[in-house]
C-alpha positions as CSV (number, residue, x, y, z in Angstrom):
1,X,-15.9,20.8,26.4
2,X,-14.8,23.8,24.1
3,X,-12.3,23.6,21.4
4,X,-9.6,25.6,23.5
5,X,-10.0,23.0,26.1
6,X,-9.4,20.4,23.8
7,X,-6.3,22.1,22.6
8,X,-4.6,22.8,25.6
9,X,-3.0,19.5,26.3
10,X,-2.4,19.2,22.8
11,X,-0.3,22.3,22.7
12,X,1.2,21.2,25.8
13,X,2.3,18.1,24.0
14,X,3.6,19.5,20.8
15,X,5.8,21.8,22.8
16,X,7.4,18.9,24.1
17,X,7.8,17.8,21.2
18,X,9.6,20.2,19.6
19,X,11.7,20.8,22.5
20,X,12.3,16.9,21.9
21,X,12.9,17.0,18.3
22,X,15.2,20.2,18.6
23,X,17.6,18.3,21.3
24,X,17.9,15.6,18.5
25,X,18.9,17.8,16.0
26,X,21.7,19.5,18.1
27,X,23.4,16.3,18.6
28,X,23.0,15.4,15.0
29,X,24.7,18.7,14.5
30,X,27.5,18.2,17.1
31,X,28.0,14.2,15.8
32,X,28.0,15.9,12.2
33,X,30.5,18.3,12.7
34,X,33.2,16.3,14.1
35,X,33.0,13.6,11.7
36,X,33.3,16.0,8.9
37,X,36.4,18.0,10.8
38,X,37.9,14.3,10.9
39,X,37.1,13.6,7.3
40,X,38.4,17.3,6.0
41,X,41.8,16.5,8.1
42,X,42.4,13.5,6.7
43,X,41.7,14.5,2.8
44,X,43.6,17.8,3.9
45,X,40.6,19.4,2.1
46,X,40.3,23.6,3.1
47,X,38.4,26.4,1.4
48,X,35.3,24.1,0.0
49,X,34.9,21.9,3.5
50,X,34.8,24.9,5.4
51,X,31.8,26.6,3.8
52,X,30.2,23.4,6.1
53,X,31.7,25.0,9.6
54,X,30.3,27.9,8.7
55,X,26.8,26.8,8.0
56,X,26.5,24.1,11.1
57,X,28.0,26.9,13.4
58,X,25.1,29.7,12.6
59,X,22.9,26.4,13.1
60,X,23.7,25.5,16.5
61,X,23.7,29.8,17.5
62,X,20.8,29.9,16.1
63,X,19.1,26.6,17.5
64,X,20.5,27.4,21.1
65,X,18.6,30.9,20.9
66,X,15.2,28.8,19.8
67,X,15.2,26.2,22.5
68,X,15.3,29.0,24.9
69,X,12.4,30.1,23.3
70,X,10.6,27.1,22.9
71,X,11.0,26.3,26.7
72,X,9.6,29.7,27.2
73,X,6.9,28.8,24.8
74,X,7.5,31.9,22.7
75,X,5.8,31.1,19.3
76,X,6.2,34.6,17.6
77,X,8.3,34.2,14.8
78,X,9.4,30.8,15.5
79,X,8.7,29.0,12.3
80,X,11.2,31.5,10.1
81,X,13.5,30.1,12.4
82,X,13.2,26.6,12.4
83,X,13.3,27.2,8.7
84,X,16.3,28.8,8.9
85,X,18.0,25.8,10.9
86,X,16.9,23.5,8.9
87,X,18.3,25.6,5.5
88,X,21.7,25.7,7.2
89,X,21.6,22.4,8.3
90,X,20.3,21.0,4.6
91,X,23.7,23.2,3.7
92,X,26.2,21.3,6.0
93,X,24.9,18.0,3.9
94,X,22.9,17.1,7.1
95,X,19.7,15.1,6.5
96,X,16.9,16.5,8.1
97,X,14.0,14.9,6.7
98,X,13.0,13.4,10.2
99,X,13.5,16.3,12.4
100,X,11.7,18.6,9.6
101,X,8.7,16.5,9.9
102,X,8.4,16.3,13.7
103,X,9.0,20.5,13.4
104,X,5.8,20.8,11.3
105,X,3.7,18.8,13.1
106,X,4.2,20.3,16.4
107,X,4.0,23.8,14.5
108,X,0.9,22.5,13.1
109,X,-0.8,22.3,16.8
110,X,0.8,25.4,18.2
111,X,-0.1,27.7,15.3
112,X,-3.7,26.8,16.1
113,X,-4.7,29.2,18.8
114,X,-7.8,30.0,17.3
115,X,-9.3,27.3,16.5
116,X,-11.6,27.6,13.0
117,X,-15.0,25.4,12.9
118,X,-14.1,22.7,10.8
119,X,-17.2,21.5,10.0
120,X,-20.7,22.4,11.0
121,X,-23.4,19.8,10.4
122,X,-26.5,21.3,8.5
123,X,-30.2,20.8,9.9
124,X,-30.7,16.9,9.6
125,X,-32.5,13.7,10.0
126,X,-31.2,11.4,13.1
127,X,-30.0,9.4,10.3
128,X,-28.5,10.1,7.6
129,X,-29.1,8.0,4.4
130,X,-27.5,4.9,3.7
131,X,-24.7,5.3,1.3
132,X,-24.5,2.3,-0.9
133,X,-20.3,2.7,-1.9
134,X,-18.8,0.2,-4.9
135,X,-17.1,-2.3,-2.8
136,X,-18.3,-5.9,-3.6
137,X,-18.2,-8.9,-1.7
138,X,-15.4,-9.6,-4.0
139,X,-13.2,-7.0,-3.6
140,X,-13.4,-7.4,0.2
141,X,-13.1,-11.2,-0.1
142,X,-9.9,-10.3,-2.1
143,X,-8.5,-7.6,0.5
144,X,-9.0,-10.6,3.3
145,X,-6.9,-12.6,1.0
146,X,-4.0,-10.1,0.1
147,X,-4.2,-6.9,2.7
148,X,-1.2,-5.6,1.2
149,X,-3.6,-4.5,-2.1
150,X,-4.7,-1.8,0.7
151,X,-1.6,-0.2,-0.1
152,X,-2.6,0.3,-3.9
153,X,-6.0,1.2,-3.6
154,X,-6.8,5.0,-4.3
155,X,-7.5,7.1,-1.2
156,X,-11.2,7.6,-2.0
157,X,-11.5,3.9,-2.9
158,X,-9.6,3.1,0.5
159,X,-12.5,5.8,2.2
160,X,-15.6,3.8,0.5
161,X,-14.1,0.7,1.4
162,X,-13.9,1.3,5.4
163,X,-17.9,2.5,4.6
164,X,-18.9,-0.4,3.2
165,X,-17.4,-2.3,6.3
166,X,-19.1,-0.1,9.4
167,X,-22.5,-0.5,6.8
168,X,-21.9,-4.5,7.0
169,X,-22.1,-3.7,11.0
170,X,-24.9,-2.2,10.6
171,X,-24.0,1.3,10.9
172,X,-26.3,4.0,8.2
173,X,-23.4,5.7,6.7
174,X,-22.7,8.6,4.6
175,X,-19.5,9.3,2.6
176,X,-18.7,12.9,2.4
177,X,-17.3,14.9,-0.3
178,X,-13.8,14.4,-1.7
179,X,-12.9,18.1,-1.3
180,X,-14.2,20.4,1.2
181,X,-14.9,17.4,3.2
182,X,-15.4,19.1,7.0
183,X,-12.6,17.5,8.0
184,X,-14.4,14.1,8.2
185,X,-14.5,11.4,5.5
186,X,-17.4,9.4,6.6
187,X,-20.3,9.9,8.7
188,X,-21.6,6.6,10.4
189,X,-24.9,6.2,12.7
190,X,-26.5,3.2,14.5
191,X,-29.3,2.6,16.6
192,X,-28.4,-0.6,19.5
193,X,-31.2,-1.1,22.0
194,X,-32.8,2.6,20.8
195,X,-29.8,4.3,21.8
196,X,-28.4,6.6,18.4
197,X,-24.6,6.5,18.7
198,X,-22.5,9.1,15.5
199,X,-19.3,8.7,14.5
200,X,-17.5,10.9,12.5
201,X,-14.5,8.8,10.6
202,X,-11.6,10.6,9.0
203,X,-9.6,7.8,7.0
204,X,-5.8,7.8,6.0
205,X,-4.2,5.8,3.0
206,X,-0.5,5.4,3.8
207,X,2.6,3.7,2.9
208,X,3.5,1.5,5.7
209,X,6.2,3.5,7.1
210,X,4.3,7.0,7.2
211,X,2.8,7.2,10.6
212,X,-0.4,9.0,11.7
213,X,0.4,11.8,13.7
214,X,-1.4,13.9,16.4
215,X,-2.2,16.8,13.7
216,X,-5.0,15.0,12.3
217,X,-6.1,13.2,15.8
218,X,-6.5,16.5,17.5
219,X,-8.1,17.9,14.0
220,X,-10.9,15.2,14.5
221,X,-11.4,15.7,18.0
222,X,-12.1,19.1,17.3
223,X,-14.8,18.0,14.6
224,X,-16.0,15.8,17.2
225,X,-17.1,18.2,19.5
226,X,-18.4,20.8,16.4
227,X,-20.5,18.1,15.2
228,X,-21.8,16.4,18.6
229,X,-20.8,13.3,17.9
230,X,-20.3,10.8,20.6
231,X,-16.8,9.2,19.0
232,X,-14.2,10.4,16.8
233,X,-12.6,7.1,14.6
234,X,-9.2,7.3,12.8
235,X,-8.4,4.3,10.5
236,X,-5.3,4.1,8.5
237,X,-3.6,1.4,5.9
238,X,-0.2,2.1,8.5
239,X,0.2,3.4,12.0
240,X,0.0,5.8,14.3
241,X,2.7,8.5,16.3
242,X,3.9,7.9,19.9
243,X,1.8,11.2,20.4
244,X,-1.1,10.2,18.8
245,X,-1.5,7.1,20.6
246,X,-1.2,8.9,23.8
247,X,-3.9,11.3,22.8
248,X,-6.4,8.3,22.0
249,X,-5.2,6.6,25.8
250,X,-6.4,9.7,27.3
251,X,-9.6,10.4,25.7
252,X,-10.5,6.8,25.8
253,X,-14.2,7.7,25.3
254,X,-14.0,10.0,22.7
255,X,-11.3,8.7,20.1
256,X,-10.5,5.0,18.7
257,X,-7.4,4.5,17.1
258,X,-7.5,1.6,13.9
259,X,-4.6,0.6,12.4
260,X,-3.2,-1.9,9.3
261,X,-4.0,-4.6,11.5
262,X,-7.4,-3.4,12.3
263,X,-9.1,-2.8,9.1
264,X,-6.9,-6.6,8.1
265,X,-9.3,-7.7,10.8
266,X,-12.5,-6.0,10.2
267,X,-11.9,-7.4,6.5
268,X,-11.5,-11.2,7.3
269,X,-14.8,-10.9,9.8
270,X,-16.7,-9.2,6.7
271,X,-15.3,-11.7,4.3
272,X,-18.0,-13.8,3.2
C-alpha cells in the first residue's frame, strides 16, 4: 500500500474535523457575543466594548466563507484564514486554545499531499544490535511502584525506558538518534518460531491531559510502510485523540495504540 493510499482516509478524516472544530467555534462565537452585548448593557459601557462587535463580527463573515470552503475541500490559502479567525477571535477576549489546536492538527494532515520519505532504512542485518539503554531493575522496580514518576522523566529517558522493556520481552532493539530520528524512536526485532517480526516505535512523554493525536499516528504509519515493517507501535505517558484511536481500530494489523495504563502494565510484569 503506497503512502497516498494511506493518506487518503486520513485526509478524509481531518476534513471532518475541521469542519467539526469550525462548527464549535461559531457557536462559541454566537454564545460569546450575546453575553458580552448583555454584560456591555448592563455596565452601559460604549466605545471600548464595541471594538469586541467589531472583531467577532469579521470572525463569523469570515468563518462562514471558510466552512464553505472546507466542505468543498478547498485547501488553497486556507490556513491564513483560520489564522485570521482565530486573531479576531483571540481580540473579542474569546479563548481559543482548544479549537486552535484541533485547526493545526487537521492542517497538519491536509497540508501533506506529498508525502516526504520519512525515513529510509540503510542496507542492514535482519537484526539489528541489541541496544543495552541505562534503565536498571531498580528504576523499573520504582516506576512499578510510583508510575506517576513517568511524568518527570526526560523524554529520551522515557524513550530508553520503553527499550529496555520490549528487550526484557525479548525483542533486539535499537534506539535511534535523538535528532534527525526518521520519525521513529526505537527500532525493535524478534524471532518467535523463526518468524522475524520489526517494529518501529515512536514514543510520546506527555502531561496527562495532552492527548496523542492522529498527526503522529498517520506520521508512523507512513514510516511503517517506508521501512517494511510489519507493525507500527505508539506508546505514550497520557492518551490518545478520538481520531487517533479510530485510525488504530481500522488498521488493526498495522498499528497498536499504548497508553498510561499500558506502559503502568508492561512495568509491573517487568518488575522483578
Amino acid at each position: 500500500m503506497s503512502i497516498n493510499e494511506l493518506l487518503d482516509p486520513a485526509h478524509a478524516r481531518a476534513w471532518t474535523q475541521l469542519s467539526r472544530t469550525l462548527a464549535e467555534l461559531e457557536e462559541a462565537l454566537t454564545s460569546h457575543e450575546r453575553s458580552r452585548y448583555r454584560l456591555s448593557r448592563t455596565t452601559q459601557s460604549f466605545s471600548p466594548e464595541y471594538r469586541w462587535r467589531d472583531s467577532i463580527a469579521s470572525a463569523l463573515k469570515e468563518l462562514g466563507d471558510i466552512r464553505r470552503r472546507v466542505h468543498a475541500h478547498h485547501l488553497e490559502g486556507l490556513r491564513e484564514d483560520l489564522a485570521d479567525v482565530i486573531f479576531l477571535s483571540q481580540r473579542a477576549a474569546l479563548y481559543v486554545g482548544p479549537f486552535d489546536e484541533d485547526v493545526a492538527e487537521a492542517l497538519s494532515i491536509l497540508e501533506a499531499e506529498e508525502p516526504e520519505l520519512l525515513y529510509e532504512s540503510a542496507a542492514q542485518s535482519i537484526a539489528p544490535p541489541r541496544l543495552i539503554v541505562s534503565v536498571s531493575d531498580a528504576l523499573i522496580a520504582r516506576l512499578a511502584r510510583e508510575p506517576h514518576l513517568l511524568h518527570e522523566v526526560s523524554a529520551r529517558q522515557f524513550e530508553e525506558i520503553v527499550a529496555e522493556l520490549f528487550r526484557k520481552e525479548g525483542f533486539d532493539v535499537q534506539l535511534t538518534q535523538e535528532t534527525r530520528d526518521g520519525g521513529t524512536d526505537i527500532i525493535a526485532i524478534s524471532n518467535r518460531m523463526n518468524i522475524w517480526q520489526k517494529l518501529v516505535i515512536e514514543c510520546k512523554r506527555y502531561a496527562p491531559a495532552r492527548r496523542v493525536g492522529i498527526a503522529v499516528v498517520q506520521r508512523l504509519l507512513g514510516v511503517k510502510a517506508q521501512t517494511s515493517a510489519n507493525k507500527a507501535v505508539v506508546v505514550t505517558t497520557s492518551s490518545f485523540s478520538r481520531d487517533a484511536r479510530a485510525v488504530a481500530h481500522e488498521r488493526f494489523w498495522d498499528l497498536d495504540l499504548k497508553a498510561y495504563d499500558d506502559v503502568v502494565g508492561w512495568l509491573r510484569a517487568a518488575s522483578p
